[in-house]
C-alpha positions in Angstrom: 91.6 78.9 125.8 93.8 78.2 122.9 92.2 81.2 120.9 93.5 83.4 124.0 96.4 81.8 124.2 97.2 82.6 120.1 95.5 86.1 121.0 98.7 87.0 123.2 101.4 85.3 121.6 100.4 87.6 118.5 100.2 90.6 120.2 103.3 90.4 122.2 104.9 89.3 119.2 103.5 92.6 117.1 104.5 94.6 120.0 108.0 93.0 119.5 108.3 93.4 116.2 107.3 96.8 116.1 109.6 97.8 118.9 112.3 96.2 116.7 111.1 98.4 113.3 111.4 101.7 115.7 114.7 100.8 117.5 116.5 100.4 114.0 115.0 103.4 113.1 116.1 105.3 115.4 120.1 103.6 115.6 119.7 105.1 111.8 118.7 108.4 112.4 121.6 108.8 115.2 124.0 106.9 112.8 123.2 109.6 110.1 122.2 112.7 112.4 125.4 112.9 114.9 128.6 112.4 112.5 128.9 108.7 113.6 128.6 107.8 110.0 131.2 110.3 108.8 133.6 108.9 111.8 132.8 105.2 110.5 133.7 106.3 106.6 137.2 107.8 108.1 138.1 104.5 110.1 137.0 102.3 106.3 139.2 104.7 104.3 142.1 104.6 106.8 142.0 100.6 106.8 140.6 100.5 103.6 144.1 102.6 102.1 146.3 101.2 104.6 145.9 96.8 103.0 144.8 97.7 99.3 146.1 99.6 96.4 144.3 103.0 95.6 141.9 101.8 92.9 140.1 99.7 95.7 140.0 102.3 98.8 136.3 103.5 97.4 134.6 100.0 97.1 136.3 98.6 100.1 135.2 101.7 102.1 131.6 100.7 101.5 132.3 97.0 102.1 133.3 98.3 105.8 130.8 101.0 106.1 128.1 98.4 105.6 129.5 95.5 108.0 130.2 98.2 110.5 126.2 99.4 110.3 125.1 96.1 110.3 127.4 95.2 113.1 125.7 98.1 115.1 121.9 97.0 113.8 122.8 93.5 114.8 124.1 94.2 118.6 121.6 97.1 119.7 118.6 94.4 118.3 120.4 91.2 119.7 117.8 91.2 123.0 114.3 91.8 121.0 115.3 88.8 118.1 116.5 86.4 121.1 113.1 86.8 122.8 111.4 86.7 119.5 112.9 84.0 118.2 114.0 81.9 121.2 112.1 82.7 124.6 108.8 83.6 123.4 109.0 80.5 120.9 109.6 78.6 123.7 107.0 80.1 126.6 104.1 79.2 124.0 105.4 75.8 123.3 106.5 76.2 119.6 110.2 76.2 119.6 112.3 73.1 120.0 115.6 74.3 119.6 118.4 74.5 122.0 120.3 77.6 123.0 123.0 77.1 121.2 121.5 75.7 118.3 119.0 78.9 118.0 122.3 80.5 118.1 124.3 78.7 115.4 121.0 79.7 113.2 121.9 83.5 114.4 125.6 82.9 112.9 124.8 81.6 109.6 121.9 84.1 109.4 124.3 87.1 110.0 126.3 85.6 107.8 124.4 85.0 104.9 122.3 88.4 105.5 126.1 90.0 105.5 127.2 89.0 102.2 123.7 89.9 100.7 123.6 93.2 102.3 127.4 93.6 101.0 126.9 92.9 97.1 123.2 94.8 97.7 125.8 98.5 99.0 128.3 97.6 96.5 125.4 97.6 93.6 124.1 100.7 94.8 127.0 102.9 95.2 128.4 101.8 92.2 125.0 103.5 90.5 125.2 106.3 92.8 129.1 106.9 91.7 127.7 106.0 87.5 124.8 107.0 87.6 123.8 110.1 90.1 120.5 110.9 88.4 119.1 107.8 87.8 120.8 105.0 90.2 117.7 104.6 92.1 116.3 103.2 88.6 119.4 100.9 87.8 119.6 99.9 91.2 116.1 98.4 91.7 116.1 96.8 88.0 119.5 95.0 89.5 117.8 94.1 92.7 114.3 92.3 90.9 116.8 90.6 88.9 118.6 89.4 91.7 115.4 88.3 93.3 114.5 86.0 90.3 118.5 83.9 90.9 117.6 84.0 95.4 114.6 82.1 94.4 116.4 79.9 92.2 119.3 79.2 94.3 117.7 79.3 97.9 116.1 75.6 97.7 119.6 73.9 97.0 122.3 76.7 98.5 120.0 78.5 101.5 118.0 76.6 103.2 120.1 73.6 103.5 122.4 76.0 105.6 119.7 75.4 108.5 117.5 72.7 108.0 118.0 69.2 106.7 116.0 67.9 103.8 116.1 64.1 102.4 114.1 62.3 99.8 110.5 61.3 101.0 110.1 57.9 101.2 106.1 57.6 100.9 105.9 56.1 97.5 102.1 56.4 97.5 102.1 60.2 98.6 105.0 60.9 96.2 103.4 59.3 93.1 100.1 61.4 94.5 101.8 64.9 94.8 103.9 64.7 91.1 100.8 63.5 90.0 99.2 66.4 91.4 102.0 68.4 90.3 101.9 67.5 87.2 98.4 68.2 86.1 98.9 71.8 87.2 101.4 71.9 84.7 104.3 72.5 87.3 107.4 70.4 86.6 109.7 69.2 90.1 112.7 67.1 90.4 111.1 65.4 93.3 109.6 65.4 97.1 111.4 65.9 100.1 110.8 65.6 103.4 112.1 69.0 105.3 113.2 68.1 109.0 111.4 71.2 111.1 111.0 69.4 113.9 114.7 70.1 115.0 113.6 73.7 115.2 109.9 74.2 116.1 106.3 72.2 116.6 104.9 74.1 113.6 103.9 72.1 110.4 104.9 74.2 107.0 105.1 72.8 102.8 106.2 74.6 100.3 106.8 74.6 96.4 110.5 76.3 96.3 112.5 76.9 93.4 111.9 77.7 90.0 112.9 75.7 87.1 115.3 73.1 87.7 115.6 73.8 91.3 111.7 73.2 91.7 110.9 71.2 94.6 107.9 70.1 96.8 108.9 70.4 100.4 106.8 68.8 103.2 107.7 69.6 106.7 108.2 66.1 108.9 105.8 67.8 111.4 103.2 67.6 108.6 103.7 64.4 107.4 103.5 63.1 111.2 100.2 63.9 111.3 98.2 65.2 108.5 96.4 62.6 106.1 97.3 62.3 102.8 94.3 63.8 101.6 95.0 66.7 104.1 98.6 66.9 102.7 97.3 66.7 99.3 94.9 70.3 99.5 97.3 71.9 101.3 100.1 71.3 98.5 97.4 72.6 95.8 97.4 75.5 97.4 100.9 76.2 97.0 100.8 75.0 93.4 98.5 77.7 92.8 100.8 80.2 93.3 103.2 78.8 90.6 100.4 78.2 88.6 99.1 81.9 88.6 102.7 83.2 88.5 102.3 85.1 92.0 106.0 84.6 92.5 106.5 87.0 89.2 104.0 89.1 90.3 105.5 89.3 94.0 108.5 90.0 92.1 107.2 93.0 90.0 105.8 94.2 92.9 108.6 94.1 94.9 110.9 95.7 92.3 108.1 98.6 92.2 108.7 98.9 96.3 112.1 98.8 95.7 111.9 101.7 93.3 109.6 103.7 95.6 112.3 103.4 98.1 115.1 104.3 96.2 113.5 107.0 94.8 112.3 108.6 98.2 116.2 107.8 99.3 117.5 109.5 96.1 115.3 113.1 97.1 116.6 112.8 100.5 119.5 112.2 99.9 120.0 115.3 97.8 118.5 117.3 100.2 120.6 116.1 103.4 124.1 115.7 101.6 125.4 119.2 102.1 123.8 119.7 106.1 125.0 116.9 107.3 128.3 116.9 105.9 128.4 114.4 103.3 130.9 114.3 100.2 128.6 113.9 97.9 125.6 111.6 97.6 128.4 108.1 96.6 129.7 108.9 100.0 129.6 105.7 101.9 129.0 107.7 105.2 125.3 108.0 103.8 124.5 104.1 104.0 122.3 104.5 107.3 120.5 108.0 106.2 119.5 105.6 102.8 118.6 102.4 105.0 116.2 105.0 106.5 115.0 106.7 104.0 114.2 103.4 102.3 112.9 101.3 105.6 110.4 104.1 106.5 109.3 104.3 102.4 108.6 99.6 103.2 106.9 100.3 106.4 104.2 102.8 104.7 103.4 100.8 102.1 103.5 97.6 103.8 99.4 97.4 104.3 99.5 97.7 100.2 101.8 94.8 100.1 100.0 92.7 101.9 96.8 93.1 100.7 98.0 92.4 97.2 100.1 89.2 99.4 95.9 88.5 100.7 94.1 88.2 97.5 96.4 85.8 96.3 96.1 84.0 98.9 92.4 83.7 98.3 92.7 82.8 94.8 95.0 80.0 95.8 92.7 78.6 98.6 90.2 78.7 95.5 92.3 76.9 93.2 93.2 74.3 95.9 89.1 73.4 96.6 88.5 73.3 92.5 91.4 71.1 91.9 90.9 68.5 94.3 87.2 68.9 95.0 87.9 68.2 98.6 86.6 71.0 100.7 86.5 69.0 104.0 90.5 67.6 104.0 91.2 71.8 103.3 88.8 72.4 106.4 90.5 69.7 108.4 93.7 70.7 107.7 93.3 74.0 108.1 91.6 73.3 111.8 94.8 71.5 112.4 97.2 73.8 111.0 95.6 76.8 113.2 95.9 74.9 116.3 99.2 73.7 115.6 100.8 76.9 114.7 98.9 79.0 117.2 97.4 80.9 114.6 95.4 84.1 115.6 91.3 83.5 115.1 90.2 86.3 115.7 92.6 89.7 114.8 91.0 93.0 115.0 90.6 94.8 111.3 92.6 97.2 112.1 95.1 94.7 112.9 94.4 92.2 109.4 94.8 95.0 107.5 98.4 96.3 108.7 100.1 93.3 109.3 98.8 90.4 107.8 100.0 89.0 104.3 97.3 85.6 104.4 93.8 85.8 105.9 92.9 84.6 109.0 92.4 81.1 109.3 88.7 81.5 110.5 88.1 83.8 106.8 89.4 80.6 105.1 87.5 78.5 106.7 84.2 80.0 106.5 84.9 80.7 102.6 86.1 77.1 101.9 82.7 75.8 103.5 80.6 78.7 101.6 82.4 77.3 98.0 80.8 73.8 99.1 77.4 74.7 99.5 77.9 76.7 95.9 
């Protein structure tokens, strides 16, 4: 039954997702294909000209341009993320948020996603404007770099924007999970218990941060439940990750995506400025033909991606069994985790091998249990 039940919520979920993927696709294309854009550049420079002195008009323009596209993205999408995120949650049981509090997360999401997607613009027509040739280059170096200060930052300056997050006070599991910590060779500046449960039934831990801002976050929906030992395997796991340097390497691969993208942006863009009216390829008005470009160039080589995302998630689930020798807390927990987080069992490979960045928790199970008879 609950195998079923994870069946659907998955599929309707893809389905979801995808529809989502294609619909800001295609808000793009009309964005860029009927003048809209152009029209939406006008209306920035007019404002843009009327409240600041000339030096300012061109960066200010593209400020605009961009909340004005994401404004669009954000409206036309509205329906599929409520029912992704907030009636489907709920219909399977997950989600424990109110309304309004689902909401609120909406706000601060649109909000921080603005003021990324705002400096992200800025960077890149700035190296379009500098740079004509080679901005595509320049941007994505500028990007990885700000990649390396998000995961810095987003332990103490994100995620406390939505979830709460206090000291965990479990002197025995603490001392156990530095301990732990510490013999990977991973320095933290402590545990915390991260309050989930004010959002959904599923149980999560994580090792965020890097350097100073390295933490060990264990949901409260884990902790309610999970032994220690159970708590223990599951936070190896994540310490592999830091102890292989996957978050550099997720880093250098991301920064090679983002290249790929820019790049297929830059040839389009060269070959669509003139047709479709553009002033040249810094023209703001070809934000949403670059989003395109860009968004089609992630969505090809997603299955890459993830399969890269996969094997790493293998050699963690390794590390995790060698380092604490405990192949039957990993099973348990991972039994639990599946059940709890209506994890799929059983996804076709067609299926694994487009959309999934871990392996099915069935694969993990079956390898953890062929490493103990090894």
């Amino acid at each position: 039954m609950n195998e079923d039940k994870s069946a659907r919520y998955h599929r309707l979920r893809r389905r979801a997702d995808l529809a989502g993927t294609a619909l800001a696709g295609l808000v793009l294309f009309a964005l860029a294909a009927t003048g809209a854009s152009l029209h939406l550049r006008e209306v920035a420079h007019s404002v843009a000209s009327a409240v600041l002195p000339a030096g300012l008009g061109e960066p200010a323009a593209v400020v605009l341009v961009t909340l004005g596209v994401l404004a669009v993205l954000q409206a036309v999408e509205f329906p599929l993320s409520w029912y992704l995120g907030f009636a489907l949650e709920h219909r399977y049981g997950l989600s424990t948020q109110s309304g309004a509090h689902w909401l609120a997360d909406q706000v601060k999401a649109a909000a921080v996603g603005g003021a990324l997607a705002v400096a992200g613009a800025s960077v890149v027509f700035m190296t379009l404007r500098r740079w004509p040739d080679a901005w595509w280059l320049v941007s994505a170096g500028v990007f990885s770099v700000a990649m390396i200060g998000l995961a810095r930052l987003a332990p103490v300056l994100v995620l406390p924007l939505f979830y709460q997050f206090r000291p965990l006070d479990r002197p025995p599991l603490v001392e156990r999970l530095t301990a732990l910590a510490s013999r990977a060779g991973t320095d933290v500046v402590g545990v915390f218990e991260w309050v989930l449960s004010s959002h959904t039934r599923k149980a999560n831990a994580a090792l965020a941060g890097l350097g100073h801002t390295r933490r060990i976050l264990l949901s409260d929906t884990l902790l309610a439940d999970y032994s220690d030992d159970e708590i223990e395997v599951v936070l190896a796991h994540e310490l592999a990750h830091h102890v292989h340097r996957d978050l550099w390497r997720g880093i250098a691969v991301q920064g090679v995506v983002l290249a790929g993208g820019f790049f297929v942006a830059h040839i389009v863009l060269n070959l669509a400025t003139v047709p479709l009216g553009y002033a040249g390829v810094s023209d703001p008005a070809v934000l949403p033909l670059l989003m395109l470009a860009g968004g089609a160039w992630s969505f090809a080589v997603l299955p890459v991606v993830n399969g890269l995302s996969r094997a790493q998630e293998w050699a963690a689930d390794r590390y995790a069994l060698e380092t604490t020798g405990n192949t039957d807390a990993f099973v348990s927990a991972m039994q639990r985790l599946g059940q709890q987080n209506l994890a799929e069992e059983h996804p076709s490979t067609v299926v694994r091998w487009l959309f999934y960045s871990h392996p099915p928790v069935r694969e993990r199970i079956e390898a953890a249990r062929a490493f103990a008879r090894t």
